[in-house]
C-alpha positions in Angstrom: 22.0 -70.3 155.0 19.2 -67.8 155.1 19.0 -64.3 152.8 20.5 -61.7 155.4 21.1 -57.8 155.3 23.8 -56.4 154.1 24.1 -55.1 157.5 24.1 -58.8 158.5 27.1 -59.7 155.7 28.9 -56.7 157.1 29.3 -57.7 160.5 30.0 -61.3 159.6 32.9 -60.0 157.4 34.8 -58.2 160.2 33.5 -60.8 163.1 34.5 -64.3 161.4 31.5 -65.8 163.0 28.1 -66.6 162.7 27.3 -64.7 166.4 27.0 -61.5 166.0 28.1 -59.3 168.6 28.0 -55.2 170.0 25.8 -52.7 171.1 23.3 -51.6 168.6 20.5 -48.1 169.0 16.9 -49.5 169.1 15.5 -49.5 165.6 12.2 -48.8 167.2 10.3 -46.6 169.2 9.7 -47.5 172.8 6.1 -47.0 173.7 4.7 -46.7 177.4 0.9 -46.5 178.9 0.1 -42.5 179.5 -2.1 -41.1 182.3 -4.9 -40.3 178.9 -4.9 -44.1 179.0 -3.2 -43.9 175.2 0.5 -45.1 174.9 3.4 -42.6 174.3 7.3 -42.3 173.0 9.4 -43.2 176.1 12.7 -44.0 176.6 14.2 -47.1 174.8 13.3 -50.0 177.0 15.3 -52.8 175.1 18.4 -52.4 173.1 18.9 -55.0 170.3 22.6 -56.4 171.2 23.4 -60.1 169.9 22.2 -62.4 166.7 22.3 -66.1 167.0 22.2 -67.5 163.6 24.3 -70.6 163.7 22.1 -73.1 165.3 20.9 -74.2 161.4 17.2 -73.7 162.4 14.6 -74.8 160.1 10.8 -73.0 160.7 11.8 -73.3 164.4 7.9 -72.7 165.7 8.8 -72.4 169.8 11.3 -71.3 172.2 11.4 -71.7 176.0 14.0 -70.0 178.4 15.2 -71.2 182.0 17.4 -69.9 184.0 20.3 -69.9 181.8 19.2 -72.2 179.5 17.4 -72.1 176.0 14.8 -74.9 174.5 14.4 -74.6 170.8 11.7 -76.2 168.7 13.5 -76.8 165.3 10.5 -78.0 163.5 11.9 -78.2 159.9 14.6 -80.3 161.1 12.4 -82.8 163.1 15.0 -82.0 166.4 15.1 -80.2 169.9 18.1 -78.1 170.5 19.1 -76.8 174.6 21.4 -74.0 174.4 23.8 -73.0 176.9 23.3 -69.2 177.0 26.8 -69.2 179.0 28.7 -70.8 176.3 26.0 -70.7 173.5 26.7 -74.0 172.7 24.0 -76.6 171.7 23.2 -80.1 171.6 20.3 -82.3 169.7 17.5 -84.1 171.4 14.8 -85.9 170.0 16.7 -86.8 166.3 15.1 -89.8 165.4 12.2 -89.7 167.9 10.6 -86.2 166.8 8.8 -85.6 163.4 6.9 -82.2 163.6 7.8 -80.2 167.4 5.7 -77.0 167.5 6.0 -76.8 171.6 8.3 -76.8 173.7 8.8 -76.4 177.7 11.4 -77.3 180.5 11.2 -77.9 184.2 13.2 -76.9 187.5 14.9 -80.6 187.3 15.4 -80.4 183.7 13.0 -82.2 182.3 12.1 -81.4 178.6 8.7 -81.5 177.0 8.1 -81.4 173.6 4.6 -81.2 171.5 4.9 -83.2 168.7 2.2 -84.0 166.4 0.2 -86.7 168.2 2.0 -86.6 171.2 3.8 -85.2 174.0 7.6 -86.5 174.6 9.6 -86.2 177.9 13.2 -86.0 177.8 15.2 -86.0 180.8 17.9 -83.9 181.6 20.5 -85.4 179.5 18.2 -85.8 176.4 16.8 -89.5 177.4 13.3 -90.4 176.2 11.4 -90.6 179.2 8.3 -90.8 178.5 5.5 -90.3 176.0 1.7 -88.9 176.7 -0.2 -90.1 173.9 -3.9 -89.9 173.4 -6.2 -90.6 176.6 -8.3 -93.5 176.3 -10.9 -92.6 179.0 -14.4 -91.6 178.6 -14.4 -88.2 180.2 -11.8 -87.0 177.2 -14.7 -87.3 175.0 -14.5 -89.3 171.9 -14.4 -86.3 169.4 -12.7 -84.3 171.0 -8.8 -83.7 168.8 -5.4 -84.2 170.2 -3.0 -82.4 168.0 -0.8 -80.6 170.7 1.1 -77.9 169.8 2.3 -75.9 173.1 3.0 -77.6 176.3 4.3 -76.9 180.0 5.2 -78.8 182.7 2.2 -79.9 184.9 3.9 -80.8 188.3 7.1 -82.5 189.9 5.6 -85.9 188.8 6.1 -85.1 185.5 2.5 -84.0 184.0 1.6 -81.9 181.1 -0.6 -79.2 180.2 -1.5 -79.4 176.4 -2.8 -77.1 174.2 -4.2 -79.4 171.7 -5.4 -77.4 168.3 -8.6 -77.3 167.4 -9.5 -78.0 170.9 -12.4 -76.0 172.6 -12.6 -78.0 175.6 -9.9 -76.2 177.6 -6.4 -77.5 178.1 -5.6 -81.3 179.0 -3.7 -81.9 182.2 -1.9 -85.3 182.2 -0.2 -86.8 185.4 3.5 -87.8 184.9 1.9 -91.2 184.4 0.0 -90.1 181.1 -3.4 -90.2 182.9 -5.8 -87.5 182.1 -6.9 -85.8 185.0 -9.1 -83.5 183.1 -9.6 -80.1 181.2 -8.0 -77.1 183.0 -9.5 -73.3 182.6 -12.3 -74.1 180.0 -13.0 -71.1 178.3 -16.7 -69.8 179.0 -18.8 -69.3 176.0 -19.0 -66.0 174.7 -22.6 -64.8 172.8 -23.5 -61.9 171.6 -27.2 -60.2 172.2 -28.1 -61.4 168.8 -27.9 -64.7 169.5 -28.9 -65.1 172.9 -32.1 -63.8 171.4 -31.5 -66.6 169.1 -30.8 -69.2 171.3 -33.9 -68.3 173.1 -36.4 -68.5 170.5 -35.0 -71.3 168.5 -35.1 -75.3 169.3 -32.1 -77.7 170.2 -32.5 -79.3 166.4 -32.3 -75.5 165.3 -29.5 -74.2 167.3 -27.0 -77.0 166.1 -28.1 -76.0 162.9 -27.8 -71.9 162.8 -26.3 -70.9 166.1 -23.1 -72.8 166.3 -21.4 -71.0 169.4 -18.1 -72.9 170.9 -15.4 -71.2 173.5 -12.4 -69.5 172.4 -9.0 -71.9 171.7 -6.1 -71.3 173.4 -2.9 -70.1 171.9 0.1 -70.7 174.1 0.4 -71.3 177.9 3.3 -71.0 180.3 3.9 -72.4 183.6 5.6 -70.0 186.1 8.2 -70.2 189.0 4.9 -69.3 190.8 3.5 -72.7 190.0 0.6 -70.5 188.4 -0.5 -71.5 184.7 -0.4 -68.3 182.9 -2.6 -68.9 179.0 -3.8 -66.5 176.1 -6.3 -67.1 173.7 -6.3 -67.1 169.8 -7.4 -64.0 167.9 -7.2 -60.1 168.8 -8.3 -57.9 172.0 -6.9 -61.4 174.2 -5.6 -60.9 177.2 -3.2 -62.5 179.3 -4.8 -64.9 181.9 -3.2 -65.9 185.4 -4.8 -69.1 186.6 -5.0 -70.4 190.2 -4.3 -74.3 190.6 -8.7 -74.6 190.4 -8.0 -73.1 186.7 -10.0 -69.0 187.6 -8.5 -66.3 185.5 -7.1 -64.4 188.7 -6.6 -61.6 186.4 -10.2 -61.4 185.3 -11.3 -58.4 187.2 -7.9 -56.6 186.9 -7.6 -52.8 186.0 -4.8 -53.8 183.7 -5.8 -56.6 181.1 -3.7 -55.4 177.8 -5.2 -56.6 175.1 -3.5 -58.3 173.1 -3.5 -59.3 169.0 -2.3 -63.2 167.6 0.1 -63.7 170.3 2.7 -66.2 169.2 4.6 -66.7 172.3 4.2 -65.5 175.7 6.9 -65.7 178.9 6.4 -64.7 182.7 9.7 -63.6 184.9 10.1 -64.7 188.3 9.0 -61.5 189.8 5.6 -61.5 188.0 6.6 -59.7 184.8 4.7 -60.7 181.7 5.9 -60.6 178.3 4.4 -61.3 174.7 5.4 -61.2 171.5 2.7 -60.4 168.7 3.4 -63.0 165.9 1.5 -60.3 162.9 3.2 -56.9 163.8 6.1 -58.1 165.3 5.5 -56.1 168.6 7.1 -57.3 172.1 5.2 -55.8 175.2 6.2 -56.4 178.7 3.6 -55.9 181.4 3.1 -55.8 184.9 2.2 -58.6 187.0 -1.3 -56.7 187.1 -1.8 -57.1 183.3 -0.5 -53.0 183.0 1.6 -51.7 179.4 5.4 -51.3 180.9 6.8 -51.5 177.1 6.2 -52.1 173.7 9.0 -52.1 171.2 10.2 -53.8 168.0 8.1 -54.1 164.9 7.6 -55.7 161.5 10.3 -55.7 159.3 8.8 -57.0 156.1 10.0 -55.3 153.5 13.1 -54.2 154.5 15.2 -56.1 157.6 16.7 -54.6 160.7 18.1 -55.5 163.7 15.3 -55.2 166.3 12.6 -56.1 164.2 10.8 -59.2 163.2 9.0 -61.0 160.1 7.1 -63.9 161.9 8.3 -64.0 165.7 7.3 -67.6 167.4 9.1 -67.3 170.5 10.1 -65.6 173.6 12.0 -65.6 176.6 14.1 -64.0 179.8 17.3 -65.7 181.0 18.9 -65.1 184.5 20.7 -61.9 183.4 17.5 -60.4 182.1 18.5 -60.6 178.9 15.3 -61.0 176.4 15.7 -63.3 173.5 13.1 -63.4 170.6 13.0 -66.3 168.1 12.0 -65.3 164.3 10.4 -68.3 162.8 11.0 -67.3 158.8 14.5 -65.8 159.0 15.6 -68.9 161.5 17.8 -67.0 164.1 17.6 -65.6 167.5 17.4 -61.8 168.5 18.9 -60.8 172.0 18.1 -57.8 173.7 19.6 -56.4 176.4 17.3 -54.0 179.2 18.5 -50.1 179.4 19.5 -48.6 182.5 15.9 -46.4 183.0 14.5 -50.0 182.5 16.5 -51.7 185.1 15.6 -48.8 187.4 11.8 -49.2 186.5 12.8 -53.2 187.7 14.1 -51.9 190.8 11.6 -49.9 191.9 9.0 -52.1 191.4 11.0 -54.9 193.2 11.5 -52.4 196.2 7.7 -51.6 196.6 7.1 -55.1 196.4 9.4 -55.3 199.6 7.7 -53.0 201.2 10.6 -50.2 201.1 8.6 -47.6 200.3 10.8 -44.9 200.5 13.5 -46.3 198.6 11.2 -46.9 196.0 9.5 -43.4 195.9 12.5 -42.0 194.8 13.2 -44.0 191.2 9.4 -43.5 190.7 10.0 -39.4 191.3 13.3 -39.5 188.8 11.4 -41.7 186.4 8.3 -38.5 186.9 10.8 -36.0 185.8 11.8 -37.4 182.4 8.1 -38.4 181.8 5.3 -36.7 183.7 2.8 -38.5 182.1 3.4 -41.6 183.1 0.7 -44.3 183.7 2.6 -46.2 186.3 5.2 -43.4 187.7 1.9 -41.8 189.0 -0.1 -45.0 189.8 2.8 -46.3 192.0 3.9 -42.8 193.4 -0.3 -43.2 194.5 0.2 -46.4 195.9 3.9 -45.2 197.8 1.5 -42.2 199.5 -1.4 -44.5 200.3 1.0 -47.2 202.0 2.7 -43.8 203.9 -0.8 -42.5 204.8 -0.2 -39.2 202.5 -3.9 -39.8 201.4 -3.9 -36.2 199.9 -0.8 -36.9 197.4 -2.2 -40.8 196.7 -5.7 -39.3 195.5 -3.7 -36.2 193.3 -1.3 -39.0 191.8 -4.5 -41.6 191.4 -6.7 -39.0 190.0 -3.8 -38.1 187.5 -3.3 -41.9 186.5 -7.2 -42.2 186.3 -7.7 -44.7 188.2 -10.9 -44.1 190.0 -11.6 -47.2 192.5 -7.6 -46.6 194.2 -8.9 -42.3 193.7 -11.7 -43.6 195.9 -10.0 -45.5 198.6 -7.9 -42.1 199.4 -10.5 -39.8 198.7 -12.9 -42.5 201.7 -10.2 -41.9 203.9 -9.7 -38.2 203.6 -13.7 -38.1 203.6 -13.7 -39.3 207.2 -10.8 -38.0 208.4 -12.8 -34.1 207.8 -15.7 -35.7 209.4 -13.9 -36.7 212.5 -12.2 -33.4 212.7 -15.4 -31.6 211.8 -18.1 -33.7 213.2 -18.8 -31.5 216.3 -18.7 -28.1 213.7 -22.0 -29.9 211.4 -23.9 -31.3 214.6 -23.7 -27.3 215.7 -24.8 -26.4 212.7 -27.5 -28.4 212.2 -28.5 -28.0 215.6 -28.3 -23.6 215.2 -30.4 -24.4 211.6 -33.1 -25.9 213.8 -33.1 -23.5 216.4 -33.4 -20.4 213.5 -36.3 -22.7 211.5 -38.4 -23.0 214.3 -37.8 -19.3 215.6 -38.5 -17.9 212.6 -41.9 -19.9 212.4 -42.8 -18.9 216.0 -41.8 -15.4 215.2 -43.8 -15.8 212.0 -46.8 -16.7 214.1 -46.7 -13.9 216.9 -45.5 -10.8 214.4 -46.2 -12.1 210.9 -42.3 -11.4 209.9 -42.8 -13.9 206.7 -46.4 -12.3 205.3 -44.0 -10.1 202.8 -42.9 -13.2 201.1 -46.6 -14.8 201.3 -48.1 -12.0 199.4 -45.2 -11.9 196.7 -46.4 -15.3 196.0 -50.1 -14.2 195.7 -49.4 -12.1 193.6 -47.2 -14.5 191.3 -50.1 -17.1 191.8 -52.2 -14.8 189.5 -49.3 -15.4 186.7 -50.2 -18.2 184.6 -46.9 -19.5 183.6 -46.0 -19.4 187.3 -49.1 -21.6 187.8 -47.9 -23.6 185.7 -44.1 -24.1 186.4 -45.4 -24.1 190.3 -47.7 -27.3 189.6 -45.0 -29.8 189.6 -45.3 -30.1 193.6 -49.2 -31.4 193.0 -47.8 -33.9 190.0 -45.7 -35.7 192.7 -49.0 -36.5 194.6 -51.6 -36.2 192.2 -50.3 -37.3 188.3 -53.6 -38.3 187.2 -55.4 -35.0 188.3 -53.1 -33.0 187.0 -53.1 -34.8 183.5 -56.5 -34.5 183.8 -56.1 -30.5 183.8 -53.7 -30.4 181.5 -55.9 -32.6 178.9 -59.2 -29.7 179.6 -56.8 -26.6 179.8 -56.8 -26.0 183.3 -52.9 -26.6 183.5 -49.8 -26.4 181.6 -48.6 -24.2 178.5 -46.1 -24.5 175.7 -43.7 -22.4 177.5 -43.7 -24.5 181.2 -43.1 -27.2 179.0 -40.3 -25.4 177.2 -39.0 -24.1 180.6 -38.9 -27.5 182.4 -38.2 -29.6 179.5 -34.6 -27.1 179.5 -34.6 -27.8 183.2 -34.4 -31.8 182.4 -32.2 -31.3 179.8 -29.6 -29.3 182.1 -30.1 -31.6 184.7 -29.6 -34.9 182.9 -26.1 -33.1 181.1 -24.9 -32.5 184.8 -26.2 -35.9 185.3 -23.6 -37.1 183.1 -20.5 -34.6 184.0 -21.4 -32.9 187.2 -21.4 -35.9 189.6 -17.5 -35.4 190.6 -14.6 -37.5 189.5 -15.7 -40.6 190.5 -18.9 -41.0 188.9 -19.0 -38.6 185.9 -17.8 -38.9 182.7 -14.9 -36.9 181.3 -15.5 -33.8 179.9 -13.3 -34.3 177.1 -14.9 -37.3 175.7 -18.6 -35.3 176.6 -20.7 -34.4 173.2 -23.4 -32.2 173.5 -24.4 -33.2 169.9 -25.3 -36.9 171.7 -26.7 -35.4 174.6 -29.1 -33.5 172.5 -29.6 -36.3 170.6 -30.7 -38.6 173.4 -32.6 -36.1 175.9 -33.8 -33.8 173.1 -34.6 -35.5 170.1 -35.8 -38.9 170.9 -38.1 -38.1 173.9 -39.6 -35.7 171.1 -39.7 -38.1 168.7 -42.0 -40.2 171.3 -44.2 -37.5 171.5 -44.7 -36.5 168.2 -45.4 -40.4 167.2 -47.2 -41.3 170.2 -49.8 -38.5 169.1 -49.6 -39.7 165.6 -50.6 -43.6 167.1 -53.7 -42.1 169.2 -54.5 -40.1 166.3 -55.1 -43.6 164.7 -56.3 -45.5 167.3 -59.2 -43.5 169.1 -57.0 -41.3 171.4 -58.1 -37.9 172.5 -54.5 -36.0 173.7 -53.2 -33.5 171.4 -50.0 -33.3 171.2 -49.6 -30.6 173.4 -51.5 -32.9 175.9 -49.0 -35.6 175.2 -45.6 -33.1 175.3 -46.8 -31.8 178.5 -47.4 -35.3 180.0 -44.1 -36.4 179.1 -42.4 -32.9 180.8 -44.1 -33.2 184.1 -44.0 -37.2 184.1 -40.0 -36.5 184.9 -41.3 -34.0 188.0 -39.3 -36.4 190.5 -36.0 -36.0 188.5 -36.8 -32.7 188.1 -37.0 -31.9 191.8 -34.6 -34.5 193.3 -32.0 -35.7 191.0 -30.2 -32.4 191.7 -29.9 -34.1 195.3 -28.7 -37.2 193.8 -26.0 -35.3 191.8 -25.3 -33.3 194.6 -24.2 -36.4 196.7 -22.6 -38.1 194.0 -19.8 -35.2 194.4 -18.9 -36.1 198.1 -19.9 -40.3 197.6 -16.9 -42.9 196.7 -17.5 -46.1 195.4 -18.7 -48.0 198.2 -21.8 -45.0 198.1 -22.5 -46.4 194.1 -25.2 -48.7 195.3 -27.1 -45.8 197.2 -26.7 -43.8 194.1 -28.4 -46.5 191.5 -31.0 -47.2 193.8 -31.6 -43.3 194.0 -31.6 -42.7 189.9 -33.9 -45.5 189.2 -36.5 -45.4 191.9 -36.8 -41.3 190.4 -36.7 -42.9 186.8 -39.4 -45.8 187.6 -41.2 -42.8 189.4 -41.0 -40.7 186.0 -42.0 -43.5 184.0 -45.2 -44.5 186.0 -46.3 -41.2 185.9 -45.7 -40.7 181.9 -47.7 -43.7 181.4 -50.7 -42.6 184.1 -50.8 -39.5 182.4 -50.9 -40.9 178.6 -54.1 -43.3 179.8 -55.7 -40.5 181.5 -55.4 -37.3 178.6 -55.8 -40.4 175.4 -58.7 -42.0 177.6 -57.1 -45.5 177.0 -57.8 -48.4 179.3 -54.3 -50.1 181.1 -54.7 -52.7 178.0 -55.1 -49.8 175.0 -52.0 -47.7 176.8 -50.1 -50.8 176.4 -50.8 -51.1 173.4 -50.4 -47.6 172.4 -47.3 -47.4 173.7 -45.6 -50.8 172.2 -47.0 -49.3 168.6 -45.0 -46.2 169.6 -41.6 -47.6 170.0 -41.8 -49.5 167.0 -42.7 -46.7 165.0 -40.1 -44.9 166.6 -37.7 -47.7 165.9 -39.1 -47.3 162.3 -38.4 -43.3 162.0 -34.7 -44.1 163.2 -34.0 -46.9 160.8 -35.8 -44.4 157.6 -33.4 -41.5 158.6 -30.5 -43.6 158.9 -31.0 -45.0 155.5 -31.3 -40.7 154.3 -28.6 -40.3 156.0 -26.3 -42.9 154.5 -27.4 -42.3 151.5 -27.5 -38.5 151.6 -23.8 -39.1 152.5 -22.2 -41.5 149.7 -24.3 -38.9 147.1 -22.6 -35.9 149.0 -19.1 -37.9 148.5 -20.2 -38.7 144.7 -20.9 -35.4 144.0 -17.9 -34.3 145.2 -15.9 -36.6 143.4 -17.2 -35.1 140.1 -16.6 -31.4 141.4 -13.0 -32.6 142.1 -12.4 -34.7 138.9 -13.8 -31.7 136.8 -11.7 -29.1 138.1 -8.6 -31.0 138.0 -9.5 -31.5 134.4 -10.2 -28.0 133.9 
């Protein structure tokens, strides 16, 4: 037997029996998804009840729970054991026939499936050899391609199989009950980065195979449902868990929830949609939502002490009838149990209720579960979802905009939107009728009696100010950017301090750009840094000016720099005079406004840019071809200057630390 804890030798002593039994406290903390979209202490989810250590496992690799039955892979003992979780009593199958089982996976009629090496047995329900999927023999397997399965769930009522063969990039094989390969299912899609789609791009086929060998992820595990859906993960870390539909698409693709994940050795979906997966390097259990949400995460590594509730190399997972979770350790060979916590089971019951549609009923656990934790990721994203289905649209945006989710904030907040605007409708056609009405009074008043001539002077009279002149001039850019570059470049326009002025303008309105759109579309202000937003609308559109004026220097140009700054500032007249409009209706748009809202910022920014590069070919005297060409020289030298100061910087840093060191090391020596 297997080194155990003296707590372990404890309870065998006074229980005569290799089960060991009673209620234990969690030797972990519980850790739930918070509304700052971080994860938090919560109550215990799991309790860690029961040890099963007398089943004489060997580097048992896989576990598999149905209904009230358990499907061990004993791997070092070349053997299959089905436990009886009523009785907890076991029998063998596969002695003799199996040499190496790392899968293994049971059906509703009891069927048993077991990865072994080069093939896939089926058992029936009493143990039988059934049949055995060996390696297909048809072209469209591919001749190459590896068949070493190592996980494995039942494909259908025939009988079929879907494999997770390692080494395998082709996606998982699907097999009829007859062994006939019926093809891959749920290829994974190649994933590049921009490097080497750049790569891939510029370099031949003979290349490519050479330097840029890119394949798809391999699978991990898979798991067929009560559902009938095939639920998979994928090898590696930041996986997440995938729901397939019987065509093999990820249905949870595009879901807000998508956990990821890190070298997932075992996963197991519930009847009603609950996921759970057990993280082979940390020991960590999670349970999520059918939606790919955090409910839990408890356990833990154990290495290198041992406790009850934690793990050195978990390989399997599971959820009988009662709800009991078990949790197979590969290296210490036995079998954890854990049993849910009341809180939990009221967590279970609510969401079952909402699924019902009992709204009410379920309102009332998430309220209770609100008071013990108000900062709860699902209390307030399914209290949002009770008020939405109870047309409460005013508490579902509040609870919504708590949990952060913005597109279900921006369902509620489309529905309270146009519930004012019926109600209101008649108040805003009045009102934009009576603004008519006054406009066009005023004017024909204006006309008769002159009552406006007080403000037409005023403006005379600033006309003769040259920095008003100057700040006013932005009107004539929108019409008339060449002109006006042409007066800047002979003196006629523009000053250091317009520039200044409206270049702080940009600045402001590019920051509210950022935070001042409302919830929906800005970004939080927590995570806002001024030090970046100087750094992207101050220092590099400088940067472009002062090396832009450096490159027509070289290269025959006639703007001065101040020619060039001031092109630059009133090139960005359109955002200047109508992105405040933009931001404006960002703060009463939803989402279903976004496309109205793109189309908006980048006709202003294609506006800005045309006009910056009008204005450059006009004050430098360049030809389309020499602005071009100007301007290509720019960026790289601009690219150039970033790289250099990076290079200080890093340096400038490791000496600062060096010096530091020494400082430190002297005085301790002093």
């Amino acid at each position: 037997m297997k080194r155990v804890t003296l707590l372990f030798l404890a309870v065998l002593f006074f229980s005569g029996s290799l089960r060991i039994y009673g209620n234990t406290n969690s030797t972990s903390f519980t850790y739930t998804l918070l509304t700052t979209g971080g994860v938090g202490i919560s109550q215990n989810a799991y309790i860690p009840t029961d040890v099963l250590m007398d089943f004489g496992l060997d580097n048992a690799q896989d576990m598999f729970v149905l209904g009230m039955n358990m499907y061990i892979a004993d791997t070092g003992n070349s053997r299959a054991l089905v436990v009886d979780l009523h009785t907890m009593e076991y029998r063998v199958v596969g002695e003799g026939i199996l040499t190496n089982p790392r899968g293994i996976a049971a059906d509703a009629q009891g069927r048993i499936f077991v990865a072994d090496n080069q093939a896939v047995f089926r058992f029936d329900a009493n143990g039988e050899l059934e049949f055995t999927f060996t390696r297909p023999t048809t072209p469209n397997f591919g001749r190459n391609e590896p068949f070493n399965p190592v996980k494995v769930a039942p494909g259908g009522a025939d009988g079929g199989v879907y494999i997770v063969s390692e080494g395998s990039t082709a996606g998982i094989i699907f097999m009829n009950g007859h062994g006939e390969f019926l093809g891959y299912f749920a290829s994974n899609n190649v994933m590049m980065s921009t490097t080497q789609r750049i790569m891939s791009a510029i370099l031949t086929d003979e290349q490519q195979a050479r330097f840029l060998r890119v394949v798809p992820a391999v699978y991990a595990n898979i798991f067929r449902g009560e559902d009938g859906l095939v639920y998979t993960i994928n090898r590696g870390s930041g996986v997440s868990m995938r729901r397939h539909s019987i065509s093999g698409i990820d249905l949870l693709a595009h879901s807000r929830g998508n956990t990821p994940l890190v070298d997932v050795g075992d996963i197991h979906v519930t009847a009603d949609g609950r996921m759970y997966a057990v993280q082979q390097g940390n020991g960590h259990i999670l349970l999520l939502t059918t939606e790919g949400y955090l409910l839990a995460v408890f356990g833990g590594g154990s290495s290198p002490s041992e406790r009850v509730g934690l793990f050195v190399s978990p390989s399997g997972i599971g959820v009988d009838a009662l709800g009991r979770l078990f949790v197979l350790d590969q290296v210490r060979n036995f079998i954890q149990i854990f049993e849910p916590t009341a809180p939990q089971l009221m967590l279970y019951e609510a969401m079952a209720l909402y699924q019902e549609g009992l709204y009410l009923e379920s309102q009332a656990i998430f309220r209770e579960m609100l008071v013990f934790n108000s900062a709860s990721f699902l209390g307030h994203l399914y209290m949002g979802r009770i008020y939405m289905q109870l047309l409460d649209y005013e508490r579902a945006a509040h609870h919504f905009r708590i949990a952060n989710v913005v597109d279900l904030y921006s369902r509620a907040y489309w529905e309270i939107r146009n519930a004012w605007l019926q109600s209101n409708m008649t108040y805003i056609l009045l009102g934009i009728l009576i603004s008519i009405f006054l406009w066009r009074a005023v004017k024909f008043a204006d006309k008769r009696v002159g009552i406006l001539s007080p403000m037409r002077n005023v403006r005379i009279r600033l006309t003769k100010i040259r920095l008003y002149r100057d700040l006013s001039v932005v009107k004539y850019v929108l019409r008339h950017p060449i002109d006006n570059a042409y007066n800047v470049h002979v003196g006629e326009t523009g000053s250091y301090s317009a520039g200044l002025i409206l270049g702080g303008i940009l600045y402001v309105i590019f920051i509210l750009f950022q935070v001042g759109m409302g919830y929906i579309f800005s970004q939080d202000i927590e995570h806002f840094s001024f030090m970046n937003a100087t750094l992207y609308f101050v220092a590099i559109p400088l940067l472009f000016v002062g090396v832009n004026y450096y490159v027509a220097s070289v290269y025959n140009g006639n703007g001065s720099f101040k020619d060039v700054f001031l092109s630059v500032v009133y090139g960005f007249t359109p955002v200047i005079l109508f992105m405040p409009f933009v931001i404006i209706f960002a703060n009463f748009a939803t989402l279903n406004e976004t496309f109205l809202i793109l189309i908006g910022t980048g006709f202003l920014l294609a506006w800005s840019v045309v006009n910056i590069f009008v204005s450059l070919s006009e004050v430098h005297e360049y030809s389309f071809k020499e602005t071009v060409k100007s301007l290509l020289i720019t960026f790289f030298y601009m690219l150039v200057v970033v790289l250099a100061l990076s290079i200080i910087y890093i340096l400038g840093r490791q000496l600062f630390s060096f010096i530091q060191e020494i400082v430190t090391e002297v005085l301790l020596r002093v």
